[in-house]
Structure formats: C-alpha cells, structure tokens
C-alpha positions as CSV (number, residue, x, y, z in Angstrom):
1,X,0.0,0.0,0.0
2,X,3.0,2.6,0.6
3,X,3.6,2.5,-3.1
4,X,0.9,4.3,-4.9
5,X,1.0,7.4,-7.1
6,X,4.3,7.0,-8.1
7,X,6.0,6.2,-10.8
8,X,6.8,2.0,-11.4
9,X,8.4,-0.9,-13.5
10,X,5.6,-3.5,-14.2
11,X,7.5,-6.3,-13.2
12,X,8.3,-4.5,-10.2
13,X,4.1,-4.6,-9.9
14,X,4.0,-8.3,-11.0
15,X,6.5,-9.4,-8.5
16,X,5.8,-7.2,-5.4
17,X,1.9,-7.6,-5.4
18,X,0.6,-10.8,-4.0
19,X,-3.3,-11.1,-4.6
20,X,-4.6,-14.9,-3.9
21,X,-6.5,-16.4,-6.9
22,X,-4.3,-13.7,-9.0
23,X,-3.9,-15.8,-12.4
24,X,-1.0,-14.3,-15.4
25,X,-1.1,-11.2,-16.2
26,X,-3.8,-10.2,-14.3
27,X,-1.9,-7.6,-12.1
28,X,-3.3,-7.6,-8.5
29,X,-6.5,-8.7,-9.8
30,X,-7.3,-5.2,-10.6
31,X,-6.5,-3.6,-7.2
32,X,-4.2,-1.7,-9.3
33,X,-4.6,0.5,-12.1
34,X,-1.3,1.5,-13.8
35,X,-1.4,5.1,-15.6
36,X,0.5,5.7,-18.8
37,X,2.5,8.5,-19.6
38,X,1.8,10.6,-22.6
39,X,4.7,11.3,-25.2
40,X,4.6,12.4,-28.5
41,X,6.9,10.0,-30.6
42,X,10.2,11.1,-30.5
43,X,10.0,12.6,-27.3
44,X,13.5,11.5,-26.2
45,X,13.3,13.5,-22.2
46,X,9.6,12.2,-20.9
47,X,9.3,9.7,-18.4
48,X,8.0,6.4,-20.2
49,X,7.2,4.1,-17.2
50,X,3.5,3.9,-15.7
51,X,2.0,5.5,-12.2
52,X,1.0,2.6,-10.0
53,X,-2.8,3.9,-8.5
54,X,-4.8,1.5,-6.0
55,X,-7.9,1.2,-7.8
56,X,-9.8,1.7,-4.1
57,X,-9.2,4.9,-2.3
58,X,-11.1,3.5,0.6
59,X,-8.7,0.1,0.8
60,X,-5.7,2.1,0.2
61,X,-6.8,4.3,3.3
62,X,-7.4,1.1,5.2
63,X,-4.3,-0.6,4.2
64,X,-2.3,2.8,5.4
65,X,-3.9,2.1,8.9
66,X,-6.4,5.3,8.5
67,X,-9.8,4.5,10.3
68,X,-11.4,8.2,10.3
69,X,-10.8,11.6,8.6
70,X,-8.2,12.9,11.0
71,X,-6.3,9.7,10.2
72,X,-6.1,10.8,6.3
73,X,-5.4,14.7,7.6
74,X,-2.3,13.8,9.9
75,X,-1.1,11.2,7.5
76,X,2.0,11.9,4.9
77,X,0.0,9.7,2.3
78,X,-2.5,12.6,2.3
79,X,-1.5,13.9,-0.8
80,X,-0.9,10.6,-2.5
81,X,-4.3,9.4,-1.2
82,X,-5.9,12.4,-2.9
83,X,-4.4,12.4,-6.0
84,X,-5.3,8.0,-5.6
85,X,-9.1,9.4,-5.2
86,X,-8.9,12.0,-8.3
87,X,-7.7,9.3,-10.6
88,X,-10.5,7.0,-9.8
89,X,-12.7,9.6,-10.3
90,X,-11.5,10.7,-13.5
91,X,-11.3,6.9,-14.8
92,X,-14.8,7.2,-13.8
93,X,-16.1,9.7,-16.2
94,X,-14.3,8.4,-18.7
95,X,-15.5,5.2,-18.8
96,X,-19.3,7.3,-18.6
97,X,-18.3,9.5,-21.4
98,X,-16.5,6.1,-24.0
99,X,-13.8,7.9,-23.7
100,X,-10.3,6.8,-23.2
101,X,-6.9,8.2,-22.8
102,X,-6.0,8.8,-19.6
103,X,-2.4,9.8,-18.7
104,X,0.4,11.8,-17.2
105,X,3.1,13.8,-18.5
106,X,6.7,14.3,-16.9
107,X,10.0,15.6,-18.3
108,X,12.6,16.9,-17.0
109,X,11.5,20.2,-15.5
110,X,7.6,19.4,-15.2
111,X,5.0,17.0,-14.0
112,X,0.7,17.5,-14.7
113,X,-0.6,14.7,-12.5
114,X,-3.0,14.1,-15.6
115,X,-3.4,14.4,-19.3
116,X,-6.6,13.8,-21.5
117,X,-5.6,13.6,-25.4
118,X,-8.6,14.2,-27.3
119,X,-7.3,13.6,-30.6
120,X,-4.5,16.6,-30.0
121,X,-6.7,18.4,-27.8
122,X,-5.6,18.3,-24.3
123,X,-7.1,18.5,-20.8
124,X,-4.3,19.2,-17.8
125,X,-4.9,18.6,-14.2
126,X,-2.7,18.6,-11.1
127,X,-4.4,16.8,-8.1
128,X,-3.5,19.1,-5.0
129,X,-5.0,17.7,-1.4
130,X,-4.9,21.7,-0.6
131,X,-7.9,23.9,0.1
132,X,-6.2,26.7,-1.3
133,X,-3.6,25.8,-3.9
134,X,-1.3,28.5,-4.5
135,X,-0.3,29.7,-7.8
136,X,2.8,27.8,-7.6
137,X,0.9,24.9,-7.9
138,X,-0.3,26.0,-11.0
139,X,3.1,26.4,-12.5
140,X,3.3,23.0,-14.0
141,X,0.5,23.0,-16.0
142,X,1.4,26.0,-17.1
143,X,4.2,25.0,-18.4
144,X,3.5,22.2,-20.0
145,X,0.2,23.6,-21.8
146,X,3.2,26.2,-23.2
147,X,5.2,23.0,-24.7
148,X,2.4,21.4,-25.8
149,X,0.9,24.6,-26.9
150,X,-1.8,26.4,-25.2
151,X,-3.8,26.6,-28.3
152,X,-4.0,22.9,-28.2
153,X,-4.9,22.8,-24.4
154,X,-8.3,23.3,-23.5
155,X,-8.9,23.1,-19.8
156,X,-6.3,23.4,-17.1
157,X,-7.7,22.4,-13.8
158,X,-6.3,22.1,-9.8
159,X,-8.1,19.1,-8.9
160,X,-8.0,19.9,-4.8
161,X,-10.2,20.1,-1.9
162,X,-11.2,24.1,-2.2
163,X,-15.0,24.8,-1.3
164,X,-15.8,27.2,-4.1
165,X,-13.7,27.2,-7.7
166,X,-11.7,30.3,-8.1
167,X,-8.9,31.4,-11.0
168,X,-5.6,30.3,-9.6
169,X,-2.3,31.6,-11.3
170,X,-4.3,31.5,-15.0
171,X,-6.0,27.8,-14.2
172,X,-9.1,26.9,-12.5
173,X,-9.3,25.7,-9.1
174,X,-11.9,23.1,-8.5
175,X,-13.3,21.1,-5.3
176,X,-15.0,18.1,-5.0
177,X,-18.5,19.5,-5.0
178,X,-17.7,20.7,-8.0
179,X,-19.2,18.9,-11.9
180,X,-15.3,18.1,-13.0
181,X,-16.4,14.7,-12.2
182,X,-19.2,14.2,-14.7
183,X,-16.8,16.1,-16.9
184,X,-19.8,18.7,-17.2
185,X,-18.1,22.5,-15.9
186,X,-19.9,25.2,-15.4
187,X,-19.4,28.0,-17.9
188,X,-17.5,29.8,-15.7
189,X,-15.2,26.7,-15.0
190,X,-15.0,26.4,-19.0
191,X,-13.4,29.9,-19.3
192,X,-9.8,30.5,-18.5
193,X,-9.6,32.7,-15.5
C-alpha cells in the first residue's frame, strides 16, 4: 500500500503484489490501475514508465492504517491518497463519457498529475490535497500547456479540496463539489480565468 502514485516498473508490480486467486497477467487482480504516460513520438526526455494507483481509495486508506478523517489529515500519504481518489474519479467519467486516454506527463523540468488527449486536444490537471492551492501549484500546467501549446490545451484544472472554484495563477481551481467529475463544468469553469 506505501507505493501508490508513483511512478513504477511493471515487473516491479507483478512481483511485489501478492493477490490470492491472482492468475498471469492479471496484475493484483485489478486492485491496481497503472497510468501511462503521454509522449509524442520522438520525445527523447519524458518519463516512459507507468504511475502505480490503488484502484480503491477506501482500501488504500485502510491498508495505510487510517480508520477516520483525521487519520487521512495527519497522515503523509495525504496527498498521494488524494491524487489516488482523483484518478478514480477521473477513470470514472471516462468510462461514462466512452472515452479513453487517460495519462500523465513528466519531463525533466515538469509533472501534470493528468493528461486527457482528445485527438490533440488536451485537458491538464494537477491533483492538490490543498484547500487553497497556490499559484505555484499552478506552474506546471502552465508549463507544460506552453510546450504542448496552449492553443491545443483546453482546460487546465487544480483538482483539490477548495470549497468554491476560483482562478488560480491562469488555471481553474476546483473542489470536489464541483461537476469536473461528470466532466460537465460550469461556464465559468469552462473559461480561462
């Protein structure tokens, strides 16, 4: 359980995850969901191995030991847990929507939690456990809408715990409450702050 959100070798996966009646290649009997990264081909200085996610923000917590909500508040797997939660989430509404694509993106300088390719059009978002992100949390998405070309990105979204959306450092900041998990924003959400 103390490796999710990170960054893994799948036979690390295969051999370190132990899940009886597990059969082949069936990896943790889908406890697990492995995120790929995006890269343009050619792209010689992006990460190219997978994020390791439990598939179950509720068994990850348990499996951390955190019974209540001040377990997960005091805990140093807050952030991962969060960002664990958000990618379940998003999986979610793209399975709703037929959609998939799901990455992350990670060079040398920069990392966007995750990437939606729409056929060259692209959707950032950076999963902060924050209630207030700051606007150096919006720096690497950013950035990377720059490289990828912000003509070509279409939404660049703070995924954190903030009670009403608000700009942040030119993205949007959104909470939980908020539609960005039926993939249905508001117009103002829509609009780059």
């Amino acid at each position: 359980a103390h490796v999710h959100a990170t960054r893994v070798s799948l036979e690390g996966v295969k051999g370190g995850l132990i899940v009886p009646g597990a059969q082949g290649d069936d990896v943790a009997a889908h406890q697990v969901v492995l995120l790929e990264p995006w890269f343009a081909n050619g792209t010689k200085s992006l990460v190219k191995s997978p994020k390791l996610y439990w598939a179950d923000t509720g068994l990850l917590c348990f499996l951390l030991g955190m019974r209540d909500a001040a377990d997960l508040e005091r805990s140093p797997h807050a952030g991962a847990v969060w960002e664990t939660f958000v990618c379940s989430e998003l999986r979610k509404r793209q399975a709703r929507a037929g959609h998939s694509g799901l990455h992350f993106y990670r060079d040398r300088g920069h990392e966007v939690d995750f990437v939606i390719d729409r056929g060259g059009r692209f959707e950032l978002m950076d999963a902060k456990s924050s209630r207030s992100p700051s606007r150096k949390d919006a720096g690497s998405l950013n950035a990377v809408a720059d490289k990828l070309g912000a003509e070509r990105v279409t939404a660049r979204r703070l995924l954190c715990r903030a009670d009403t959306p608000h700009p942040v450092g030119g993205v949007w900041s959104l909470g939980p409450d908020e539609p960005w998990f039926d993939g249905d924003l508001t117009p103002a959400a829509r609009a780059a702050p």
